[in-house]
C-alpha positions in Angstrom: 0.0 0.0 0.0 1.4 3.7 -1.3 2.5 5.7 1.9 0.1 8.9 2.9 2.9 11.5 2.8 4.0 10.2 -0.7 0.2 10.1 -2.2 0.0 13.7 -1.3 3.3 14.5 -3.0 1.8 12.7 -5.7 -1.0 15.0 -5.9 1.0 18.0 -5.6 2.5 17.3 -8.5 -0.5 16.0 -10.2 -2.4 19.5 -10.3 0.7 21.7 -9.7 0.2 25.2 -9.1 2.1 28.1 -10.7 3.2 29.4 -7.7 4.3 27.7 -4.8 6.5 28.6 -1.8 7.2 25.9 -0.4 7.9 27.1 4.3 9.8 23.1 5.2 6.5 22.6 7.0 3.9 24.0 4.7 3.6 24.6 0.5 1.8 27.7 0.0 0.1 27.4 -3.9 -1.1 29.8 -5.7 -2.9 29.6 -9.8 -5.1 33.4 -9.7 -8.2 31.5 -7.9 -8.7 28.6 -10.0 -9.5 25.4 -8.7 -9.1 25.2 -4.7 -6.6 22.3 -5.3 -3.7 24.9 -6.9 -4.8 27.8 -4.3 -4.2 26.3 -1.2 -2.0 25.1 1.5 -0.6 21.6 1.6 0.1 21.4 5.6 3.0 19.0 4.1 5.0 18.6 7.2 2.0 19.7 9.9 3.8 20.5 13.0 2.7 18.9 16.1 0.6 16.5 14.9 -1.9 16.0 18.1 -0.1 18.8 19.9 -0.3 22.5 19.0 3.4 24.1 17.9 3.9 27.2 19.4 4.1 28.9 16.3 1.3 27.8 14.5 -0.8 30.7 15.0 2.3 32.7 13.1 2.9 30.5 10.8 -1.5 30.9 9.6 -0.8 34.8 10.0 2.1 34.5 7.6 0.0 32.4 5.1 -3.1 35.0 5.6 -0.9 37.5 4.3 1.2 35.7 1.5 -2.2 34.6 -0.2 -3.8 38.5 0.7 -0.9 39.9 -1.3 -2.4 37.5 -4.1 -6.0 38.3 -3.3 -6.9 34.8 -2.6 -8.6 33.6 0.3 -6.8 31.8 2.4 -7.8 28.1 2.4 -6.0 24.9 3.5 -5.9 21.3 1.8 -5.9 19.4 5.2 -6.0 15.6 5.2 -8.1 13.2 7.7 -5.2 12.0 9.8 -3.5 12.4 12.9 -0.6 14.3 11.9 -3.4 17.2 11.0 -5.5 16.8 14.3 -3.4 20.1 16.0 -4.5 21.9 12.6 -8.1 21.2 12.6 -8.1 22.1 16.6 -6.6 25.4 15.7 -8.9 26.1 12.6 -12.1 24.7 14.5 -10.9 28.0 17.3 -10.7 30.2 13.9 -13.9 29.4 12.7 -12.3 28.7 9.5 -15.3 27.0 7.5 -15.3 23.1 6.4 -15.6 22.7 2.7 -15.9 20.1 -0.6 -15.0 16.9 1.5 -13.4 14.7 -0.8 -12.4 11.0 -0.9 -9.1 9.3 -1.8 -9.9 5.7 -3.7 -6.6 3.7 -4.9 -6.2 0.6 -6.6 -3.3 -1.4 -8.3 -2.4 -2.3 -12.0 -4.0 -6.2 -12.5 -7.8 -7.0 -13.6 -8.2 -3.5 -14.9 -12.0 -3.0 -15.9 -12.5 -4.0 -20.2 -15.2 -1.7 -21.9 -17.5 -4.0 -23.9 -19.1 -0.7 -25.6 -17.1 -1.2 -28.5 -17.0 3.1 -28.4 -13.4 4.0 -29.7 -11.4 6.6 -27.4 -9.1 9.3 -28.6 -6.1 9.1 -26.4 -3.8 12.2 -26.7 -0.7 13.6 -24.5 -2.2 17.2 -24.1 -5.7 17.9 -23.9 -7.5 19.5 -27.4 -9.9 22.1 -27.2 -12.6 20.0 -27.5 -11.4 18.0 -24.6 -10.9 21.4 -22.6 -14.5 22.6 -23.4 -16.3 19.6 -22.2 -14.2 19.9 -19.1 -14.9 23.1 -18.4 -18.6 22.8 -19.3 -19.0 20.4 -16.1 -15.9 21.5 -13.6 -15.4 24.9 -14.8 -15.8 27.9 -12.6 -15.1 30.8 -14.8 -14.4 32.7 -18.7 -11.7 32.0 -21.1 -9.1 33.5 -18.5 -9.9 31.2 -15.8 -9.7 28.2 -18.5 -6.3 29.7 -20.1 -4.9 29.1 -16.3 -6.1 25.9 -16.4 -4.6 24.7 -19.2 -1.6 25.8 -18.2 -1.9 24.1 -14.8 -3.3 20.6 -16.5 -0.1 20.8 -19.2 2.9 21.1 -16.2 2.3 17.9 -15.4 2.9 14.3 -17.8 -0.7 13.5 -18.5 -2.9 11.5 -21.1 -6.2 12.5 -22.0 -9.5 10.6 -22.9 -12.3 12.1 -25.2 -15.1 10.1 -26.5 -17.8 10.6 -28.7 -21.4 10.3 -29.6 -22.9 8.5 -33.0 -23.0 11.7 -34.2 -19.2 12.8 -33.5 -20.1 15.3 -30.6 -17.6 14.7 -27.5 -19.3 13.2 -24.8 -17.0 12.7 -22.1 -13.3 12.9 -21.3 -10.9 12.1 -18.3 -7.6 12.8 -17.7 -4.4 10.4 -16.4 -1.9 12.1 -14.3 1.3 10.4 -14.8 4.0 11.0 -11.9 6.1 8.8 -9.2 5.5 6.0 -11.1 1.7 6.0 -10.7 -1.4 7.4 -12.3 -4.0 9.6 -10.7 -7.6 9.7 -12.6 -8.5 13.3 -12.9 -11.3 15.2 -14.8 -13.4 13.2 -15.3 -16.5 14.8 -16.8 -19.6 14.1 -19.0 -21.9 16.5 -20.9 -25.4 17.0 -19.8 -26.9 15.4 -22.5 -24.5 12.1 -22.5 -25.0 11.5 -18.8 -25.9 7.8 -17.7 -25.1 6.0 -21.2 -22.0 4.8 -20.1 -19.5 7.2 -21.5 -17.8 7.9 -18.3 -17.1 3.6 -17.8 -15.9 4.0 -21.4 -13.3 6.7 -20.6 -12.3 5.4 -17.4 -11.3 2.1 -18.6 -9.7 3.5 -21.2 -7.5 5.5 -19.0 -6.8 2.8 -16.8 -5.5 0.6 -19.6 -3.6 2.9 -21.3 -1.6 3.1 -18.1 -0.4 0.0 -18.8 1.9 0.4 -21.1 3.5 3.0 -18.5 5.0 0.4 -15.9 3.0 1.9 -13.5 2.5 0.6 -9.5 -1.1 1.9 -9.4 -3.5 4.7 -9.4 -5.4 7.1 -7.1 -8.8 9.0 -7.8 -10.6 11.8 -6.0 -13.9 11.9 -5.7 -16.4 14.3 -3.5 -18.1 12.6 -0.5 -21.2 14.1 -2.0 -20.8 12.1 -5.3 -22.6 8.9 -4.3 -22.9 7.7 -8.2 -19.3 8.0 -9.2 -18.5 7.0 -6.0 -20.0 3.8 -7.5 -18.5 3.7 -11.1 -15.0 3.6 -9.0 -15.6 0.9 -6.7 -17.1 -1.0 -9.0 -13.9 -0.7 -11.3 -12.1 -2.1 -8.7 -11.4 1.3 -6.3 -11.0 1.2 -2.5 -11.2 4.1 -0.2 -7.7 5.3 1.3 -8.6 7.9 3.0 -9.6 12.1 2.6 -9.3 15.4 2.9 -11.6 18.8 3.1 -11.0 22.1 2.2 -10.9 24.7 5.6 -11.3 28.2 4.8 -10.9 31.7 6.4 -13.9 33.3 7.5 -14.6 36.7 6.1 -14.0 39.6 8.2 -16.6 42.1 8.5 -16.0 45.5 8.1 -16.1 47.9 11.2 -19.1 49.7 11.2 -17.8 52.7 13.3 -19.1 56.5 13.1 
């Protein structure tokens, strides 16, 4: 079984941001807002573990004022262990809000899922704008700017990407393989609206998964939201098992004094 700290490394370097500073104890990551995953703190060393650090509370001032000068909220990627239990203490005291709980799912490289669709599935090393759109159709949060930064965030990392189509030629779904460490992570994975629950998202996944293959790798990982009971499904079903998770903890806004 892969090792927590190295899974997290292995995201990091899966969705890397374009800005990182990287404190020995935490990475600070900044991409101009988009996605939470590349504007966050990675707590990659988190101090203390059960116990408090004396200078935690400097250390969350420091990172308040690294991602203000950046106009980013301040939010932290913080993992459900024990070595981030002084963290979440800390936080709860802030107030700092709980947000997009998220599961880690892993599984190794033998009986990988076949798809008997008999669809075929355009496997490229950078994603097309096709590909991009239907991403950003589902995932997207954002114009044309927020998608240029996320292009630029999906191509700094060794990736393949998965597009299928309708009978008509339309893309349907996509998915992308993160390829780093000697593993693969399954990341945007998306459907259209109108190609939902036709199997298009079992097409792309298997696809994925077995063009890993002929990249010696040791396994792969997947994120998926706690919310997301259905692909939460798909996964397991294609031979997934839950490894653990992680939630987003923001700063609380701070209102404005009201004084005469």
């Amino acid at each position: 079984m892969v090792e927590q700290a190295f899974l997290e490394s292995l995201m990091d370097k899966a969705w890397p941001a374009l800005e990182r500073e990287d404190t020995g104890e935490w990475v600070l990551r900044a991409s101009g807002g988009v996605t939470q995953r590349a504007n966050s703190v990675w707590p990659r060393n988190p101090a203390g573990g059960q116990e408090e650090s004396p200078g935690m509370a400097q250390s969350v001032r420091a990172a308040a004022e690294w991602y203000r000068l950046r106009r980013i909220p301040l939010i932290f990627q913080v993992f459900d262990d024990s070595r981030s239990a002084a963290l979440n203490a800390y936080l709860d005291r802030q107030r700092y809000t709980r947000q997009s709980a998220t599961k880690i799912m892993v599984r190794g490289t033998e009986s990988l899922p076949v798809d008997s669709s008999g669809r075929d599935v355009e496997i490229t090393d950078e994603p097309s704008e096709e590909w991009l759109r239907v991403w950003w159709a589902v995932d997207g949060r954002g114009g044309d700017a927020e998608l240029s930064v996320a292009h630029r965030i999906l191509s700094a990392c060794p990736a393949l990407y998965a597009l299928v189509r309708d009978d008509d030629g339309v893309p349907a779904a996509v998915g992308r393989l993160a390829l780093v460490g000697g593993w693969g992570g399954i990341y945007s994975m998306a459907t259209s609206t109108g190609h939902r629950r036709r199997g298009y998202g079992t097409t792309v996944l298997a696809a994925l998964l077995n063009a890993g293959t002929h990249q010696d790798l040791e396994g792969f990982w997947l994120l998926v939201t706690e919310a997301n009971h259905g692909a939460q499904r798909l996964y397991s079903h294609t031979g997934f098992t839950d490894y653990g998770s992680y939630l987003y903890r923001q700063a609380p806004l701070r209102r404005a004094s009201s004084g005469c």
